[in-house]
C-alpha positions in Angstrom: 97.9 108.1 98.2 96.8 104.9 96.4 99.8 106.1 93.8 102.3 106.4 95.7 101.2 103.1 97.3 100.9 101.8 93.7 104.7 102.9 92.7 105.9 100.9 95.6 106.3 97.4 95.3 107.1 96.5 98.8 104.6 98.9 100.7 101.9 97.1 98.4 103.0 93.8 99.5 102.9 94.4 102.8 99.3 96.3 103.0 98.4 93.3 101.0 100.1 91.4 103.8 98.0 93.5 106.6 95.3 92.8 105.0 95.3 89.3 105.1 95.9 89.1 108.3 93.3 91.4 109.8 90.9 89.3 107.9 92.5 86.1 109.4 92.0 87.7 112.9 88.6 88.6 111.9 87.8 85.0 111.3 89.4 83.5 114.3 87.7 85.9 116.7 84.5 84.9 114.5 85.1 81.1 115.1 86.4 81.9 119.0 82.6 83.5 119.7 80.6 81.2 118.0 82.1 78.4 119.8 81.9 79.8 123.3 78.0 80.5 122.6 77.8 76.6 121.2 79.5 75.7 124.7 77.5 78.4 126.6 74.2 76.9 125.2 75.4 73.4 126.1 76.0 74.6 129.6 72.7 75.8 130.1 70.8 72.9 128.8 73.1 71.2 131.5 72.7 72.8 134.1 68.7 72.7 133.4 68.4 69.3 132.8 70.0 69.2 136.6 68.1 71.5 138.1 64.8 70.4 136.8 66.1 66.6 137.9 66.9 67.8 141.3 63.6 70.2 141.6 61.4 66.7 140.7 63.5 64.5 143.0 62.7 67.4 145.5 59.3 67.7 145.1 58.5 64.1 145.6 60.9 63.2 148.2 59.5 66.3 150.2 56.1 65.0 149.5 56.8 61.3 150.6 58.5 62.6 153.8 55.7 64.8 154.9 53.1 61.9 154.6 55.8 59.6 156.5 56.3 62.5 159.2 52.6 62.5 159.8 51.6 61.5 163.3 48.1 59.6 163.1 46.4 59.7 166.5 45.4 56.7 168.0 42.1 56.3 166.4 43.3 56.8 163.1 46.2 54.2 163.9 44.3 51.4 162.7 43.1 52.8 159.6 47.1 53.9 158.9 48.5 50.7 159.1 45.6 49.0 157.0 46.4 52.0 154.0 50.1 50.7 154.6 49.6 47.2 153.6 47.4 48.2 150.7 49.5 48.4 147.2 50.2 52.0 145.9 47.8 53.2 143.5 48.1 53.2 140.0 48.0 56.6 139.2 50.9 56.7 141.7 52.7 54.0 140.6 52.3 55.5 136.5 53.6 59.3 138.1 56.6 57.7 139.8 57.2 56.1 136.8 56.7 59.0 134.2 59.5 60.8 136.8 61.9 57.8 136.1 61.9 58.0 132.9 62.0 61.7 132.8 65.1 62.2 135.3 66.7 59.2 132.9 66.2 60.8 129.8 67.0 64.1 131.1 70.2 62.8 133.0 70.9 60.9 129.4 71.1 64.1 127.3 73.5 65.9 129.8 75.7 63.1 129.7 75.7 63.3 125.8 76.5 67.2 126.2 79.1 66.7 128.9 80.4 64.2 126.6 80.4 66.0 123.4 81.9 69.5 125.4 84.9 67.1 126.8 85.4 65.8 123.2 85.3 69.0 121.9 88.0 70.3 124.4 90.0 67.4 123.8 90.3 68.1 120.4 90.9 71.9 120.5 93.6 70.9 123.2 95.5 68.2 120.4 95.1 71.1 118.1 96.9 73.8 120.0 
C-alpha cells in the first residue's frame, strides 16, 4: 500500500495534508480541555471562597441573634442590662476581627479569579 501511495504524488500530499490536520485538531481539543479544567478549578475556588464566607457570616449572625432573642426573666433583668453596658471582650473582639479579615481576603481572591476568568473570556472573545 505505502507504494502505491509512494508513486502518487498527489495522494501523498494530501495524507500528508490529513495528517496535519488531525494533529492540529488534536491540539486544539488538547488546549480546549485544559482550559475548561483551569476555568472549572477557578469556579470552584469561587464558589468556596463564597460558601465558606457565607457559612461564617451565618454562623455568627445565628449566634448573635440567639443571644439577642433570649428572654432574661425579671430577676436576671438587672444583671442583663449591666453585661450590656460592659465592653465586649477581647477574645470576642480579636474573633470578630480574625472573621473580617478572613471574609476580606477570601472575598479578595474571588474577585482576582472573577477578574482573571472575565479577562480571559474577553480575550478568547477578540480572538474568535
Amino acid at each position: 500500500m505505502e507504494l502505491l501511495e509512494s508513486q502518487d504524488p498527489e495522494k501523498k500530499r494530501l495524507i500528508e495534508t490529513s495528517l496535519r490536520h488531525k494533529h492540529e485538531m488534536e491540539r486544539e481539543v488538547k488546549d480546549i480541555s485544559d482550559r475548561s479544567e483551569k476555568m472549572l478549578k477557578n469556579a470552584l475556588i469561587i464558589g468556596g471562597a463564597l460558601a465558606l464566607t457565607y457559612v461564617v457570616v451565618n454562623q455568627l449572625s445565628s449566634r448573635k441573634a440567639k443571644k439577642k432573642k433570649a428572654k432574661p426573666s425579671k430577676a436576671s433583668t438587672v444583671d442583663a442590662e449591666e453585661e450590656q453596658e460592659h465592653e465586649p471582650s477581647m477574645l470576642s473582639a480579636m474573633g470578630d476581627k480574625l472573621v473580617n479579615t478572613a471574609t476580606l481576603f477570601l472575598l479578595d481572591l474571588a474577585k482576582e479569579k472573577l477578574n482573571d476568568y472575565l479577562q480571559n473570556r474577553k480575550l478568547k472573545d477578540e480572538n474568535s
